[in-house]
C-alpha positions in Angstrom: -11.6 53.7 -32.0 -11.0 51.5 -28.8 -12.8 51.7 -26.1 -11.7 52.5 -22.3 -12.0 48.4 -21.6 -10.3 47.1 -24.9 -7.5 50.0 -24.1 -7.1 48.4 -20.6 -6.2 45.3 -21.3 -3.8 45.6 -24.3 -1.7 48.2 -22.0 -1.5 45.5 -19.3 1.7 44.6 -17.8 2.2 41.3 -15.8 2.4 42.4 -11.8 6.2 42.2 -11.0 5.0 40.6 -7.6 3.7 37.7 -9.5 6.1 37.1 -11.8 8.6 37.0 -8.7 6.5 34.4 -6.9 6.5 32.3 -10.2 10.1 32.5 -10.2 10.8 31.6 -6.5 8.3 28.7 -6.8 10.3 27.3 -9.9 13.4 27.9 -8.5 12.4 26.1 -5.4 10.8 23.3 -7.5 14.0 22.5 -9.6 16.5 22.3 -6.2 17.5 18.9 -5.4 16.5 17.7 -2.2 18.3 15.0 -0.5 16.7 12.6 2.0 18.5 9.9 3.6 17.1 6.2 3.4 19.7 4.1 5.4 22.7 5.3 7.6 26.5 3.6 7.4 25.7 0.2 8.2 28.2 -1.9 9.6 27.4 -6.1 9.5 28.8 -8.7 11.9 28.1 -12.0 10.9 28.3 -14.5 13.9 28.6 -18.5 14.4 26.0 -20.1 17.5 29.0 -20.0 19.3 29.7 -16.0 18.5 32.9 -16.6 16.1 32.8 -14.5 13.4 32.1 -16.2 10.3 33.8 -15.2 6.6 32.9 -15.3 3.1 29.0 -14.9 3.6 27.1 -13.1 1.2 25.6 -10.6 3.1 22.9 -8.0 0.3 21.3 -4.8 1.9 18.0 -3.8 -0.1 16.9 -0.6 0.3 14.3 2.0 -1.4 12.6 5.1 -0.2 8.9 4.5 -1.1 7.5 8.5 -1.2 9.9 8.8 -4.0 11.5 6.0 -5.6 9.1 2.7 -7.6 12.0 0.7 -7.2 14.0 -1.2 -4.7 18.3 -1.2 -4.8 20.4 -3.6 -3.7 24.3 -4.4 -2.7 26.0 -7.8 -2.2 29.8 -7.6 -0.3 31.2 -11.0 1.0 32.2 -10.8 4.8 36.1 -10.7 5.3 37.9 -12.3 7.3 36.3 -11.1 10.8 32.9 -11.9 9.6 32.5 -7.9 9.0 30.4 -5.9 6.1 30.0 -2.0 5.8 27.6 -0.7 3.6 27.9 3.0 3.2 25.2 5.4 3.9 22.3 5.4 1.6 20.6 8.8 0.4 17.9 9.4 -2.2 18.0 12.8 -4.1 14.7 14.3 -5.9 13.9 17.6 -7.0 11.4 19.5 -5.1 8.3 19.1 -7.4 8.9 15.4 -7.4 8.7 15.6 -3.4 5.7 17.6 -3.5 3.5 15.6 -6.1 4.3 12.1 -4.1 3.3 13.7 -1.1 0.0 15.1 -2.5 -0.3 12.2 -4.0 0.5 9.6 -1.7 -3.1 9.7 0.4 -4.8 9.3 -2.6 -3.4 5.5 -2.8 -5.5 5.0 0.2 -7.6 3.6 -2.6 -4.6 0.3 -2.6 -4.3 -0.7 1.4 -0.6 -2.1 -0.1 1.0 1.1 -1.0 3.6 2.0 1.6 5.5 5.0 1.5 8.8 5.9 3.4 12.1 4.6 3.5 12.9 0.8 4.1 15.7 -1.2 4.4 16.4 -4.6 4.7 19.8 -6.9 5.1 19.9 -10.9 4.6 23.4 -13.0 4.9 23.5 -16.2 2.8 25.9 -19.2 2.6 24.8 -22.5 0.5 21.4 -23.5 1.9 21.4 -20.9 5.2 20.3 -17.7 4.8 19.5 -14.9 7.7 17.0 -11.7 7.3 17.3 -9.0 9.6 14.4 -6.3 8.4 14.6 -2.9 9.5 17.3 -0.1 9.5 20.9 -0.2 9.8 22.8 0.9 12.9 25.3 3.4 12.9 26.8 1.2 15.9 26.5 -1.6 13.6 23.9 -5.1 13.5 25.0 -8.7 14.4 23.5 -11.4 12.7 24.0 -14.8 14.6 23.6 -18.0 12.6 22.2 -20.2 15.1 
């Protein structure tokens, strides 16, 4: 014979409310989320005397730190007006990986060298000269002058 307790919890059922919150916090989880790191960038690479220089190496780095435990990069050679476009950068991560790097990230308060964020950085090269601009990309565009 069962008593009233024991017959209580084998004629449970799980609370529909619940199970719908469960659902709608998984489904939110799983969504890709897209976040961008560095807009179109367009590169003008420029003599002292502001004639546009070709054929230079010219690499964009780029990363978004809350997200991503690497760094990407892209070399393109300026053509014959000294010009490079990078196209716009984006990172894309589903929502439980944005959540548990942002919980996370205070906690590396412990290292004073984590950073977090987007970043971006662009450096022009030819033989021995080399330029580094740090710090986003324009959507008007960013001249380098080799001076």
């Amino acid at each position: 014979m069962k008593t009233i307790c024991q017959q209580n919890r084998t004629n449970r059922r799980p609370d529909p409310i619940l199970i719908f919150i469960v659902l709608l916090l998984v489904a939110i989880g799983i969504q890709p989320y897209t976040s961008e790191v560095v807009p179109e960038t367009k590169v003008i690479i420029l003599s002292k005397d502001k004639e546009p220089i070709p054929n230079w190496k010219v690499t964009q780095v780029w990363s978004h730190l809350t997200v991503e435990t690497q760094d990407h990069s892209e070399s393109i050679r300026t053509n014959s007006n000294g010009v490079v476009v990078f196209p716009r950068r984006v990172v894309v991560a589903s929502g439980f990986w944005w959540i548990l790097q942002i919980v996370l990230n205070p906690l590396s308060i412990i290292n004073p060298h984590v950073s977090s964020g987007p970043y971006s950085y662009i450096f022009a090269e030819a033989g021995s000269t080399a330029i580094t601009y740090r710090g986003f990309g324009e959507s008007g565009g960013v001249i380098i002058r080799n001076y």
